[in-house]
DRENSEFI-94023 format. One record per atom (N, C-alpha, C): x, y negated, z. Coordinates in nm, 2 decimals. Atoms other than C-alpha are relative to their C-alpha. Example, Ala and Ser with C-alpha at 12.3 -4.5 7.8 and 13.67 -1.06 7.14 Angstrom:
BEGIN
R      px      py      pz
R    0.09    0.12    0.00
R    1.23    0.45    0.78
R    0.09   -0.12    0.00
R   -0.09    0.11    0.00
R    1.37    0.11    0.71
R   -0.08   -0.11    0.08
This chain:
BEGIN
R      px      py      pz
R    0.08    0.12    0.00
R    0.00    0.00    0.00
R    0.09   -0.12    0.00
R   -0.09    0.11    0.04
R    0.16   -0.32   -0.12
R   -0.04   -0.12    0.18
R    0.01    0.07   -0.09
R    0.21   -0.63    0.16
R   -0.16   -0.08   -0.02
R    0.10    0.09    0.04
R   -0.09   -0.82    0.00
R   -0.12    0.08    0.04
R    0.09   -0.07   -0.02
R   -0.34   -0.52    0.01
R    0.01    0.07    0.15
R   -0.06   -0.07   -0.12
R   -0.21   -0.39    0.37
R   -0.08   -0.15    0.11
R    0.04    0.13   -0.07
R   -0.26   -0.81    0.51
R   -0.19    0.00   -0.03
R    0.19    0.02    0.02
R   -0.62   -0.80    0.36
R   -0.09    0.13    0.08
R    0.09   -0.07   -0.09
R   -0.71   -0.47    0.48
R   -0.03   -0.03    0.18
R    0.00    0.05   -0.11
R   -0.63   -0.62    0.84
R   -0.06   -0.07    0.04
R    0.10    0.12   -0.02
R   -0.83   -0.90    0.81
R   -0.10    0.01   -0.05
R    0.07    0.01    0.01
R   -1.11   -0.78    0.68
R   -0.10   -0.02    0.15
R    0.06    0.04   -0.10
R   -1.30   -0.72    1.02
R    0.01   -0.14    0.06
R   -0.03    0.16   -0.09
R   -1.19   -1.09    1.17
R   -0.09   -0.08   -0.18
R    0.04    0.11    0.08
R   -1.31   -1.23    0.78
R   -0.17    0.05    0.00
R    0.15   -0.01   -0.05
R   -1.64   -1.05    0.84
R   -0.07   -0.08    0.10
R    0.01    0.07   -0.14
R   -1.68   -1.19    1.16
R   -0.04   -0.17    0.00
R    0.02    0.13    0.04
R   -1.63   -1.55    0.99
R   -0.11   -0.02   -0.10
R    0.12    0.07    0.06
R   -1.87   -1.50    0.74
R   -0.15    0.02    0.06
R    0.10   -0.02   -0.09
R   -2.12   -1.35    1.00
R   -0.04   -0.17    0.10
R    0.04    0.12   -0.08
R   -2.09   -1.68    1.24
R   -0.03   -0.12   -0.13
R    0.02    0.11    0.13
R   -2.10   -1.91    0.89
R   -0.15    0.02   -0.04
R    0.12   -0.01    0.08
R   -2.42   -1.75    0.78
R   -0.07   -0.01    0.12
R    0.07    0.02   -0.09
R   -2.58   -1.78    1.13
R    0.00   -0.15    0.05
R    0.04    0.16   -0.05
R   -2.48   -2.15    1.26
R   -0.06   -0.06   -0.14
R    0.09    0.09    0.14
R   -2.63   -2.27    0.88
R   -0.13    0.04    0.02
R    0.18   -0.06   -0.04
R   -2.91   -2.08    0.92
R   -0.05   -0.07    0.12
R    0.06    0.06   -0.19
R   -3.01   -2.23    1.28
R    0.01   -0.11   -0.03
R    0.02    0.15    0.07
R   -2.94   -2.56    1.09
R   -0.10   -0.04   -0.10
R    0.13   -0.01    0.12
R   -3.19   -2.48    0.80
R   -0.11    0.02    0.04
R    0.10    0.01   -0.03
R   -3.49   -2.60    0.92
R   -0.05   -0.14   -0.06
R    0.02    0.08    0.05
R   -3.58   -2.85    0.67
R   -0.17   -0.04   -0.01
R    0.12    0.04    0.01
R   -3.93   -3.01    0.71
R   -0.05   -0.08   -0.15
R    0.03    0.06    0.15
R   -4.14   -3.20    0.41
R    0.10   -0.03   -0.07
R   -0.07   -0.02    0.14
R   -3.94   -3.08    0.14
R   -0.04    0.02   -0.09
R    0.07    0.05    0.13
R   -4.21   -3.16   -0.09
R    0.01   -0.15   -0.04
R   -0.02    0.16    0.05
R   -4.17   -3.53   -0.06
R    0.21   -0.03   -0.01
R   -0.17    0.09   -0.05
R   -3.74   -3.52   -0.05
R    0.07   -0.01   -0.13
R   -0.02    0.02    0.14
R   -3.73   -3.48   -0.46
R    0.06    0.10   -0.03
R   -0.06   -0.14    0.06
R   -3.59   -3.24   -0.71
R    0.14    0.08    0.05
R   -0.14   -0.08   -0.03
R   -3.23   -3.19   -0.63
R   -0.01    0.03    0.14
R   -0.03   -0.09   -0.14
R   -3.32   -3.12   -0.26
R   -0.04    0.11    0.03
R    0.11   -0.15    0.00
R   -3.61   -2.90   -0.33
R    0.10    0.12   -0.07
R   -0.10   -0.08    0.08
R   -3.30   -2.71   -0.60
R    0.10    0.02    0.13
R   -0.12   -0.05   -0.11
R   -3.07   -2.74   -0.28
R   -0.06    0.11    0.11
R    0.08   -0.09   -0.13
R   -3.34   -2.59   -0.01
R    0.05    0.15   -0.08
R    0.05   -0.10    0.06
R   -3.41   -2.31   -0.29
R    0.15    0.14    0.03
R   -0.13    0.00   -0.01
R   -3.02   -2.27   -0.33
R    0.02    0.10    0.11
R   -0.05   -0.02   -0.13
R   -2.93   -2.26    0.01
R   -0.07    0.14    0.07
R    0.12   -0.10   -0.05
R   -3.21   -2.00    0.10
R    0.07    0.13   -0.05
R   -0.06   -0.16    0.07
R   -3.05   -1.72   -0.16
R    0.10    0.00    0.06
R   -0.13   -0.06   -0.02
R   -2.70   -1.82   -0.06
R   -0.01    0.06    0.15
R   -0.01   -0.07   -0.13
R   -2.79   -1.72    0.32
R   -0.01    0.15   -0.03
R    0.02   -0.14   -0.05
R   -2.95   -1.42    0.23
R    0.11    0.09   -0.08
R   -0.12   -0.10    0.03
R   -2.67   -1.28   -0.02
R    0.09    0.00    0.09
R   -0.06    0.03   -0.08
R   -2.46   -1.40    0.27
R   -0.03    0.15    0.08
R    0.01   -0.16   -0.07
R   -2.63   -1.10    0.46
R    0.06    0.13   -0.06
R   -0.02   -0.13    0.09
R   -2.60   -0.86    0.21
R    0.14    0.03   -0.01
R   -0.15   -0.02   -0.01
R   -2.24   -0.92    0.19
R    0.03    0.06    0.09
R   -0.03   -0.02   -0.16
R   -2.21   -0.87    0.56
R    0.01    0.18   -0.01
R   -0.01   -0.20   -0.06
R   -2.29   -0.51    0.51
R    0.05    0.06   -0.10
R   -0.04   -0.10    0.09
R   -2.15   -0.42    0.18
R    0.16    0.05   -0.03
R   -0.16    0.02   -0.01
R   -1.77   -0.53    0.22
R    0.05    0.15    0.05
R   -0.02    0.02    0.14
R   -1.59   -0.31    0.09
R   -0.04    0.06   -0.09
R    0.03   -0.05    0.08
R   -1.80   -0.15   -0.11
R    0.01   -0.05   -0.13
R   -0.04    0.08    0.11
R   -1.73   -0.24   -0.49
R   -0.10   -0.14   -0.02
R    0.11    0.07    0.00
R   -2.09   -0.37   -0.50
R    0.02   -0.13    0.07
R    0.04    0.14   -0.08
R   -2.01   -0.64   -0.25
R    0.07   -0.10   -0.14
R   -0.07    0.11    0.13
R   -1.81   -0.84   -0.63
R   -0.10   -0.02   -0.01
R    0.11    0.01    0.13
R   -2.14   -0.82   -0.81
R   -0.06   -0.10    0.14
R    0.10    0.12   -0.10
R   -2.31   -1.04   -0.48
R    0.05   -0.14    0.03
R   -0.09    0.18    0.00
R   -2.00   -1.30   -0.42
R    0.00   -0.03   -0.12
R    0.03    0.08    0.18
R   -2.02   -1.31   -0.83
R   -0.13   -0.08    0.00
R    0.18    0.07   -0.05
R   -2.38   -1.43   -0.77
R    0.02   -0.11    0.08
R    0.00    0.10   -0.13
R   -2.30   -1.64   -0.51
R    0.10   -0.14   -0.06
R   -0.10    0.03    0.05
R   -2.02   -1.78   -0.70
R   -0.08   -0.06   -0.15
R    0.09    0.07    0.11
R   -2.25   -1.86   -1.02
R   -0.09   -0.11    0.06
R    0.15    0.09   -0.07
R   -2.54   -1.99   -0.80
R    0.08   -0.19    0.06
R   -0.10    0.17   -0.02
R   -2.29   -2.27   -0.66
R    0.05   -0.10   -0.10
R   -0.01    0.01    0.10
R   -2.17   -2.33   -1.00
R   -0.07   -0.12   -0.04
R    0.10    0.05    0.08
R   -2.47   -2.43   -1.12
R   -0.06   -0.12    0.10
R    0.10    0.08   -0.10
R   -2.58   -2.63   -0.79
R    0.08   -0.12   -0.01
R   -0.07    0.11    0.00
R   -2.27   -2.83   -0.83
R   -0.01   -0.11   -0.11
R    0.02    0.03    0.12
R   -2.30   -2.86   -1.19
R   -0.11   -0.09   -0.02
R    0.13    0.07    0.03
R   -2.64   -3.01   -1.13
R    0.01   -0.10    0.11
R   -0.05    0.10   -0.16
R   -2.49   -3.25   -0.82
R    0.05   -0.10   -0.12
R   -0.03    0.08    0.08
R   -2.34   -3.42   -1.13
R   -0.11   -0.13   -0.07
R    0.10    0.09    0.07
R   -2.68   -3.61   -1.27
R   -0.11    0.10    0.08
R    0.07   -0.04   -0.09
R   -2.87   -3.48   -0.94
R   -0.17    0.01   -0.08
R    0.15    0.00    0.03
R   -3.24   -3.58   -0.97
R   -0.03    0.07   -0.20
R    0.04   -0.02    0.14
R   -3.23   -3.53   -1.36
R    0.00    0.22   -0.01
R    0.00   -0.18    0.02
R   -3.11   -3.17   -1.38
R   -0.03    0.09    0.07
R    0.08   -0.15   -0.10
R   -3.27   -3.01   -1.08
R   -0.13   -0.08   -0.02
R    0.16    0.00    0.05
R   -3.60   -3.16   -1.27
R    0.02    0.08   -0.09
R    0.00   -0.13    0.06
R   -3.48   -2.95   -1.53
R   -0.02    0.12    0.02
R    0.00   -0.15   -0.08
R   -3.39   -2.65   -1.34
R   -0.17    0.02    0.06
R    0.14   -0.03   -0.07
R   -3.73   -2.70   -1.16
R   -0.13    0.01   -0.14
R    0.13    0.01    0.12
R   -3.96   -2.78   -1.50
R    0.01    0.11   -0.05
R   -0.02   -0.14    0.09
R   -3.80   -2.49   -1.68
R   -0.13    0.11    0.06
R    0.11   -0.05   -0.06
R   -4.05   -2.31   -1.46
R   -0.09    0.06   -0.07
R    0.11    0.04    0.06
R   -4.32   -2.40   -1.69
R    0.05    0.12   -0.12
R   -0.06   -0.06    0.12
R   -4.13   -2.20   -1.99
R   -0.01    0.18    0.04
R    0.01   -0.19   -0.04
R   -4.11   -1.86   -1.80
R   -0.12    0.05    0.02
R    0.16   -0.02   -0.04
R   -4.48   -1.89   -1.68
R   -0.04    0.04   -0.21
R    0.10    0.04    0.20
R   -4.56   -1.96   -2.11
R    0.09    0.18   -0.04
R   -0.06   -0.16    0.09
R   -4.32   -1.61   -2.19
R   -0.07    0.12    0.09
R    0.03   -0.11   -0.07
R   -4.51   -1.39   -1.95
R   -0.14    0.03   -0.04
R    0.10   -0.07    0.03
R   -4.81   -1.40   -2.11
R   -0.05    0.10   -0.12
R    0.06   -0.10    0.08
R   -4.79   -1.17   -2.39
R    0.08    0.13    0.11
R    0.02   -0.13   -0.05
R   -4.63   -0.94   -2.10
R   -0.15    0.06    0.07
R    0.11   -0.03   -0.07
R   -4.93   -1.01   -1.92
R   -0.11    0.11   -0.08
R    0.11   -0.02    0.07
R   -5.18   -0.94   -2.21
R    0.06    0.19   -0.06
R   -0.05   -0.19    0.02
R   -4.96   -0.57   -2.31
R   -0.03    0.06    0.16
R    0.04   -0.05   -0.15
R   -5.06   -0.47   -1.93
R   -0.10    0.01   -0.02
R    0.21    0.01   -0.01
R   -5.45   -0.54   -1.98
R    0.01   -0.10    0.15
R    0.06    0.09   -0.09
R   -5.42   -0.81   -1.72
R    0.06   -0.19   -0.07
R    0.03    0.18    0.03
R   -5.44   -1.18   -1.94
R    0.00   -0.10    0.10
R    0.02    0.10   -0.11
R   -5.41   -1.50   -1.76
R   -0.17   -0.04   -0.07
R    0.14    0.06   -0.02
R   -5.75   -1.63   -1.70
R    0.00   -0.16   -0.07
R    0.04    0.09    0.11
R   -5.92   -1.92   -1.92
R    0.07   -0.12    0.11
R   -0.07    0.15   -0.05
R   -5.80   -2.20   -1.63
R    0.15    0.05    0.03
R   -0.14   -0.04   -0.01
R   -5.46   -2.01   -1.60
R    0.06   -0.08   -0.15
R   -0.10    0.05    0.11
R   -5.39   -2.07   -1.95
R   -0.01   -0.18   -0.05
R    0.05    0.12    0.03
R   -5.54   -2.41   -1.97
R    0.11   -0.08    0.07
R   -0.14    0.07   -0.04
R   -5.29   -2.50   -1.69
R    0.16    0.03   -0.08
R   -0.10   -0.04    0.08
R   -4.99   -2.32   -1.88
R    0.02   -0.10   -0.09
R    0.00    0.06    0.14
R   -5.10   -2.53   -2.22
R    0.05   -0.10    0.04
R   -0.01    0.14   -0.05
R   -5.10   -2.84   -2.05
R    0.09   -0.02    0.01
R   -0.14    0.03   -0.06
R   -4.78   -2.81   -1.87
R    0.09    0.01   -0.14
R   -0.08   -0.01    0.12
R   -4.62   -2.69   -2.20
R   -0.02   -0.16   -0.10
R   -0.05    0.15    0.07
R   -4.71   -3.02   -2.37
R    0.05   -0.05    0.01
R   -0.08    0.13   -0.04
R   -4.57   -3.19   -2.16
R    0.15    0.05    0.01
R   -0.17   -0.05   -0.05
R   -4.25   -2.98   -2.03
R    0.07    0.09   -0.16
R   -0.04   -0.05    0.11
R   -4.21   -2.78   -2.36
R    0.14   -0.11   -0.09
R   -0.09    0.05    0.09
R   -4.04   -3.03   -2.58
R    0.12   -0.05    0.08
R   -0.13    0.05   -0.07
R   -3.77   -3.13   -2.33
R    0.04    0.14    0.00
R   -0.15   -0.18    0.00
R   -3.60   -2.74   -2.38
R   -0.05    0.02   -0.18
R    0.04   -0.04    0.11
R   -3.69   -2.76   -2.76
R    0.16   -0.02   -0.09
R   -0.12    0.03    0.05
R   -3.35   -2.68   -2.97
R    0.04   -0.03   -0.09
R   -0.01    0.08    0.10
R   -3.15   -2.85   -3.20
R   -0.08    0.01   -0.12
R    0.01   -0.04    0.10
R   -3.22   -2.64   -3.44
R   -0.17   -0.01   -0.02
R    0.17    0.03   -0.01
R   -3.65   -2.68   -3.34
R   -0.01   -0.15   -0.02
R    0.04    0.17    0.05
R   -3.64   -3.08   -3.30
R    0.01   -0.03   -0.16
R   -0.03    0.02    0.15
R   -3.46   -3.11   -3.69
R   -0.17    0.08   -0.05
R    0.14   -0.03    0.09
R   -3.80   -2.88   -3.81
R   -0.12   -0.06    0.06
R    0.12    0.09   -0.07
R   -4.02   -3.08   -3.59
R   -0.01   -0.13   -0.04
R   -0.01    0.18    0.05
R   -3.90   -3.42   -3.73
R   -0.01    0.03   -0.15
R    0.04   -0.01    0.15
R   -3.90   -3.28   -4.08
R   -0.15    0.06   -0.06
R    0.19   -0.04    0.01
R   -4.31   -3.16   -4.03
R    0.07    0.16   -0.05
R   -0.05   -0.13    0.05
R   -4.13   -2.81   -4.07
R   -0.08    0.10    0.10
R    0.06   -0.07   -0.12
R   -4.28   -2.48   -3.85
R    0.12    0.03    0.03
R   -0.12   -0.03   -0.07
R   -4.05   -2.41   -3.58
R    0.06    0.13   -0.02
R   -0.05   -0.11   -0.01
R   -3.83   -2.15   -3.53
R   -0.03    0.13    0.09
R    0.12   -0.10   -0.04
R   -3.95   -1.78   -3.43
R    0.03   -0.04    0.21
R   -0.04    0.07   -0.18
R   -3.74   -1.93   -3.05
R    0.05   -0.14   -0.05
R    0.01    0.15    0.04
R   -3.81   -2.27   -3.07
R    0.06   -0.05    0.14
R    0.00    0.11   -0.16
R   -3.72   -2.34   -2.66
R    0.16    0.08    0.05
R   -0.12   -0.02   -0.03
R   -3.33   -2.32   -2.56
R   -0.07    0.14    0.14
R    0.04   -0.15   -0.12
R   -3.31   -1.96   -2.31
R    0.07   -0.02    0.16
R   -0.04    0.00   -0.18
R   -3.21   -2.12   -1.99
R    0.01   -0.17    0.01
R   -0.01    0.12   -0.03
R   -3.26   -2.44   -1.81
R    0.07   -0.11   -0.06
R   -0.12    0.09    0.02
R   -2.89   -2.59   -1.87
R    0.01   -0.03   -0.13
R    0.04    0.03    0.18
R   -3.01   -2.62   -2.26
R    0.13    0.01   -0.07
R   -0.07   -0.03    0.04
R   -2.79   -2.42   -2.35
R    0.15    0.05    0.03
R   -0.20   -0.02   -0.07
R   -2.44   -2.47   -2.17
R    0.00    0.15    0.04
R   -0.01   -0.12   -0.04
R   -2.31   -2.13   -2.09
R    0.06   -0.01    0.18
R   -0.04    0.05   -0.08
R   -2.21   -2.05   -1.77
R    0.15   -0.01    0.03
R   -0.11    0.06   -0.02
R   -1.85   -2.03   -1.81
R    0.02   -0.13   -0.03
R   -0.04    0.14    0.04
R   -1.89   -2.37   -1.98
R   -0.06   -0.10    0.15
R    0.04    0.05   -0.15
R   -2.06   -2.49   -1.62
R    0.15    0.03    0.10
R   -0.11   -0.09   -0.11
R   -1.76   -2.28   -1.42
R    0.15   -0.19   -0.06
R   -0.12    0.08    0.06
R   -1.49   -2.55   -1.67
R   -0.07   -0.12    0.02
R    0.05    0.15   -0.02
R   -1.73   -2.86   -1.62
R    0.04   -0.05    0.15
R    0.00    0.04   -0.13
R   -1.72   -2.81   -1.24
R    0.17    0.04    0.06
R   -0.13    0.00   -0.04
R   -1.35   -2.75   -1.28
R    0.03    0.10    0.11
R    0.00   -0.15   -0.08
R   -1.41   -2.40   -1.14
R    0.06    0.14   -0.10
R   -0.04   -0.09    0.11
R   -1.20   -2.24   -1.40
R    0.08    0.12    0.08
R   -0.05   -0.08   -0.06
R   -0.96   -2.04   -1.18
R   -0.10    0.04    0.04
R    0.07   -0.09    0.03
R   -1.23   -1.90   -1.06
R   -0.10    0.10   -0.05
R    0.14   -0.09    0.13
R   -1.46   -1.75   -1.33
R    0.09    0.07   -0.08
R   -0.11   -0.05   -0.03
R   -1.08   -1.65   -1.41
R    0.07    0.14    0.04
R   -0.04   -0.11   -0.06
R   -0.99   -1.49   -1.14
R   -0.12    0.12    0.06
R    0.08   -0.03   -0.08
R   -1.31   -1.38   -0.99
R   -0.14    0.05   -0.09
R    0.18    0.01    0.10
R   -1.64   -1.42   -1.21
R    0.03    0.11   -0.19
R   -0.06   -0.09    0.12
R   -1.50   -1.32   -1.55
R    0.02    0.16    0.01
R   -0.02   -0.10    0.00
R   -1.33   -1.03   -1.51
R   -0.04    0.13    0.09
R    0.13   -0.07   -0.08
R   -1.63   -0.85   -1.30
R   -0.05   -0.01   -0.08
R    0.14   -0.01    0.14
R   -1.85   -0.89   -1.62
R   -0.02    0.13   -0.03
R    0.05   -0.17    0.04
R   -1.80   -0.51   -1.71
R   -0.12    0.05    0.10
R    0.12   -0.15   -0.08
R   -1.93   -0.36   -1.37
R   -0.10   -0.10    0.02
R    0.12    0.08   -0.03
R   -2.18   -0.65   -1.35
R   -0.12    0.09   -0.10
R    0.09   -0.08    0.11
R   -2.33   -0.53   -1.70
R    0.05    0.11   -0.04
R   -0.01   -0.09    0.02
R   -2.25   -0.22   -1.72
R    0.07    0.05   -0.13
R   -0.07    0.00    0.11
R   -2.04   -0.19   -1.97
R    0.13    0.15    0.03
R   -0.04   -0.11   -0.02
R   -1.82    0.17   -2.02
R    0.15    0.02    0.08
R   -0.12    0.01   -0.05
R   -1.50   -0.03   -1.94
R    0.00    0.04    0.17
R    0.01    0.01   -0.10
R   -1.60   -0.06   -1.60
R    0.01    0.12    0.07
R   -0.01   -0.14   -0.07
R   -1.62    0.31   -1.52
R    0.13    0.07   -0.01
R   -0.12   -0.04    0.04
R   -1.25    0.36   -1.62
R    0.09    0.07    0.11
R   -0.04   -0.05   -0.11
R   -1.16    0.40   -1.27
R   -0.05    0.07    0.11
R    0.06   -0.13   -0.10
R   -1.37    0.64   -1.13
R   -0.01    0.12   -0.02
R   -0.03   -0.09    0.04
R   -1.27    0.90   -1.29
R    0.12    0.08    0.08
R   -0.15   -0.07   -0.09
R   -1.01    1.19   -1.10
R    0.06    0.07   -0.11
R   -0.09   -0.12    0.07
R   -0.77    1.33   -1.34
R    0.02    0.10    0.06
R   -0.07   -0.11   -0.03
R   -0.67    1.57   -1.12
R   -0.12    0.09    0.00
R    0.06   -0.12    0.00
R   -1.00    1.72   -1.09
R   -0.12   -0.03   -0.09
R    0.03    0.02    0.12
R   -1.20    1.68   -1.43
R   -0.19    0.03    0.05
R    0.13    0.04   -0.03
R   -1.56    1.61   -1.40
R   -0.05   -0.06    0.15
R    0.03    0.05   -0.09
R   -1.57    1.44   -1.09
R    0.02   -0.15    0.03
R   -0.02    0.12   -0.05
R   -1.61    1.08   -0.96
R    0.07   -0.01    0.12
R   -0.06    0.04   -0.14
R   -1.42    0.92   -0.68
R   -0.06   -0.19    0.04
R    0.07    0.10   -0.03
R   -1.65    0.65   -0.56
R    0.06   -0.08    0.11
R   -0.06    0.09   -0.11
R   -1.40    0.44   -0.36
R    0.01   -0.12    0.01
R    0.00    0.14   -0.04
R   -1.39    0.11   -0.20
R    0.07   -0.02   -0.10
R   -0.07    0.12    0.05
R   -1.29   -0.20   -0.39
R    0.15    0.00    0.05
R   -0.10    0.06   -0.07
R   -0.95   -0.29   -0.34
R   -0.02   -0.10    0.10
R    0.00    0.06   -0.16
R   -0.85   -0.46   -0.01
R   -0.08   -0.17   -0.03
R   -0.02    0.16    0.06
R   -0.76   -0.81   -0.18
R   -0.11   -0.01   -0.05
R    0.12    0.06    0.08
R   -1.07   -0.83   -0.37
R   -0.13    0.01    0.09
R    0.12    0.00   -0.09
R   -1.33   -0.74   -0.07
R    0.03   -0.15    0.10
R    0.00    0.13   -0.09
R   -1.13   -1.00    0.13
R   -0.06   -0.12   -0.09
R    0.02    0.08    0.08
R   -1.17   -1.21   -0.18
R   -0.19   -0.07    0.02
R    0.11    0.01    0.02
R   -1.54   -1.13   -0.21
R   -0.04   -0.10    0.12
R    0.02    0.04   -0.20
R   -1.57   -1.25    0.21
R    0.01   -0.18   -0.06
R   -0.01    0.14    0.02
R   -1.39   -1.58    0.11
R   -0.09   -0.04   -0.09
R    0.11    0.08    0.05
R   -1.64   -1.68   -0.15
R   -0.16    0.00    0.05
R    0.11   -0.03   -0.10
R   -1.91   -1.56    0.03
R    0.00   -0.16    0.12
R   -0.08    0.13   -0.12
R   -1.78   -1.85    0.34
R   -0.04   -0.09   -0.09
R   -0.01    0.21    0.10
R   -1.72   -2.16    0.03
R   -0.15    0.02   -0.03
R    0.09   -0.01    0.03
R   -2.04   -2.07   -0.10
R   -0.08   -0.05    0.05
R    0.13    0.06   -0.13
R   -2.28   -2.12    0.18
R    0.07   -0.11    0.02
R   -0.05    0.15   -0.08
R   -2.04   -2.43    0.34
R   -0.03   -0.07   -0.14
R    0.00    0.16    0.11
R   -2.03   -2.63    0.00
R   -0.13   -0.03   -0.04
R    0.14    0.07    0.04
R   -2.40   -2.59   -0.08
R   -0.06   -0.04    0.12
R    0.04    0.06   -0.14
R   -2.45   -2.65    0.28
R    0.01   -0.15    0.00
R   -0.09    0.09    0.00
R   -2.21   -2.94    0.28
R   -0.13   -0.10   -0.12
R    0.08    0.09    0.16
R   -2.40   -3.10   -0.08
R   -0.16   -0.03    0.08
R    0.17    0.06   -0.01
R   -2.75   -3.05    0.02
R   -0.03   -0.11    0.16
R    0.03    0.07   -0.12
R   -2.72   -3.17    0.41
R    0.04   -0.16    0.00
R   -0.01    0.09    0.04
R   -2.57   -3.45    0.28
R   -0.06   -0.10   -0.08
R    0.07    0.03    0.09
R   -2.79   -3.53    0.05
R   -0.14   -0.04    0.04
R    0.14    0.01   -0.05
R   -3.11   -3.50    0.25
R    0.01   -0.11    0.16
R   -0.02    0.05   -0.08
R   -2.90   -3.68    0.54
R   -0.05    0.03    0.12
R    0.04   -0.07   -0.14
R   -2.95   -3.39    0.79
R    0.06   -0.08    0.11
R   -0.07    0.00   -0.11
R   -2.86   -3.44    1.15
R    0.15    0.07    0.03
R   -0.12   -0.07    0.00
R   -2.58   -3.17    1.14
R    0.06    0.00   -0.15
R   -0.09   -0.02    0.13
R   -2.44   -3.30    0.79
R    0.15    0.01    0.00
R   -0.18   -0.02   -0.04
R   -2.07   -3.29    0.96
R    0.02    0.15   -0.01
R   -0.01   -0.12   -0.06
R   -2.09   -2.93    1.06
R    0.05    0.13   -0.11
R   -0.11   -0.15    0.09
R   -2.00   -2.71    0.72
R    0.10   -0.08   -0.05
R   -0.09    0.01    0.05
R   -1.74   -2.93    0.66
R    0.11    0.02    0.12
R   -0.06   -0.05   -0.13
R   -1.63   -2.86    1.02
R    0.04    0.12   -0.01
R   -0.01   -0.17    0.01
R   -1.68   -2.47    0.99
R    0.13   -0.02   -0.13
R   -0.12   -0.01    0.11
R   -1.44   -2.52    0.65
R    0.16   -0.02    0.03
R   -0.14    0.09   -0.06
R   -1.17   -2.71    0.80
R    0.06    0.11    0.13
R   -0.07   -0.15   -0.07
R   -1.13   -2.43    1.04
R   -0.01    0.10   -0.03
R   -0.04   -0.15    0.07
R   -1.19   -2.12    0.86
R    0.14   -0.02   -0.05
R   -0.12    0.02    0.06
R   -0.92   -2.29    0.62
R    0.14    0.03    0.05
R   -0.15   -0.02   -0.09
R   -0.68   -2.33    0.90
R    0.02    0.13    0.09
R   -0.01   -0.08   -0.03
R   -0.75   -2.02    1.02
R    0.08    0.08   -0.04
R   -0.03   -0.11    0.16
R   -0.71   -1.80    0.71
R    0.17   -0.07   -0.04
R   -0.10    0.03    0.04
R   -0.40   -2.00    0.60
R    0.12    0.04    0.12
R   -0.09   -0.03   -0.12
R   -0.24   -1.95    1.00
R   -0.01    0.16   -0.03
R   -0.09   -0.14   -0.02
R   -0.30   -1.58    0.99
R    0.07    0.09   -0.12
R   -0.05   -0.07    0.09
R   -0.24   -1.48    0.67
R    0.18    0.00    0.03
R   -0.11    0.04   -0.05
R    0.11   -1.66    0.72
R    0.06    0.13    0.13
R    0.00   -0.08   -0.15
R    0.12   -1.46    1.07
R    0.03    0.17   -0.02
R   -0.01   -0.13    0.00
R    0.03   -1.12    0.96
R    0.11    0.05   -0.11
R   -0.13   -0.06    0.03
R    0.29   -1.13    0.67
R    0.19    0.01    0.06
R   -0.12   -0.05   -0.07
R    0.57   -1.22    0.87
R   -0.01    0.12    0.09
R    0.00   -0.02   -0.11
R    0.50   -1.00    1.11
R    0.00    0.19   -0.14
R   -0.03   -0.12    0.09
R    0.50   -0.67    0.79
R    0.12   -0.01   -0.01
């Protein structure tokens, strides 16, 4: 076992530990009242903040199972996009929030292949909203046949809120390239299943058999640490934003994990 993988496996229990008290003092802080009147990008932060707690659990119990990448990948997108949209706040978590309207408008031919149709004031509300919210995700290539009296295209409405941007091009806006890099990227196989991904579960030595073992050390510690930034930065963004009472407090918790993590790592390799 290399020095890097030997230090991580030691610190997993202690970086458990930190993301356990991180996801509990936020939590005990997330008690946000009328958050119908505090506007889009806080209603996008509450929403946010809510998943990143509960992947936060999930993590807690899956470290090191491989599965725990595919949940700090998640977690690691989801912030991404929250930061990404911290850039032109109110505007793009009205997008993120209107898009809404577009998923409700694609579910009804699944509705109608079930035998359960939306009902005559269901769709009436759907139509409506679509007048209005439709043409703001309508894509280049739809506006040009809409300004030339042309019929649209058979997908006339861009396929995700960010109209378009991908998410690594979100990961390079928010100057999160190292990690989509190190982290996000090259997790894509066992995210989507793809054949590469099973390359290492294979036993040469004994031919038809799996060996379903932990993640490497480094990458469960890895998983832990973004798990931690995760919750503190959307913490950090939205409390600030709504101008909680405890808006000091995840940048508190950061400033000591930081010095933590940086003292022992330091610590436990002199000491190999």
């Amino acid at each position: 076992m290399s020095i890097n993988e030997k230090v991580s496996h030691e610190m997993l229990p202690h970086l458990r530990d930190w993301l356990t008290r991180v996801g509990m003092e936020i939590s005990q802080q997330f008690e946000i009242s009328d958050w119908r009147n505090r506007g889009h990008f806080a209603f996008m932060g509450i929403c946010f903040l809510s998943k990143q707690l509960s992947h936060c659990e999930t993590l807690v119990r899956l470290v090191p199972h491989k599965d725990s990448i595919l949940v700090a990948r998640t977690m690691a997108e989801g912030l991404a996009q929250f930061l990404w949209a911290s850039r032109d706040p109110e505007s793009r978590a009205h997008d993120w929030r209107a898009y809404a309207v577009l998923e409700d408008y694609w579910t009804i031919p699944v509705r109608e292949r079930k035998g359960r149709p939306p009902t005559p004031d269901m769709m009436d509300s759907i139509n409506s909203a679509m007048a209005e919210i439709g043409p703001m995700f309508l894509t280049k290539k739809a506006q040009k046949a809409k300004q030339a009296g042309q019929p649209l295209p058979k997908q006339p409405y861009y396929t995700n809120w960010r109209r378009g941007t991908s998410i690594k091009k979100v990961f390079e806006e928010i100057e999160g390239s190292d990690i989509w890099s190190f982290f996000y990227g090259p997790y894509s196989a066992w995210a989507h299943w793809s054949s590469a991904a099973f390359a290492d579960r294979f036993d040469e030595e004994v031919p038809r058999t799996t060996r379903w073992t932990p993640v490497a050390n480094s990458m469960a510690a890895a998983s832990i640490v973004i798990g931690i930034t995760t919750v503190l930065q959307t913490a950090e963004i939205l409390f600030e934003h709504i101008e909680h009472p405890s808006a000091n407090l995840p940048a508190t918790l950061r400033d000591e994990f930081e010095a933590w993590h940086k003292a022992e790592i330091a610590r436990r390799r002199n000491e190999t």
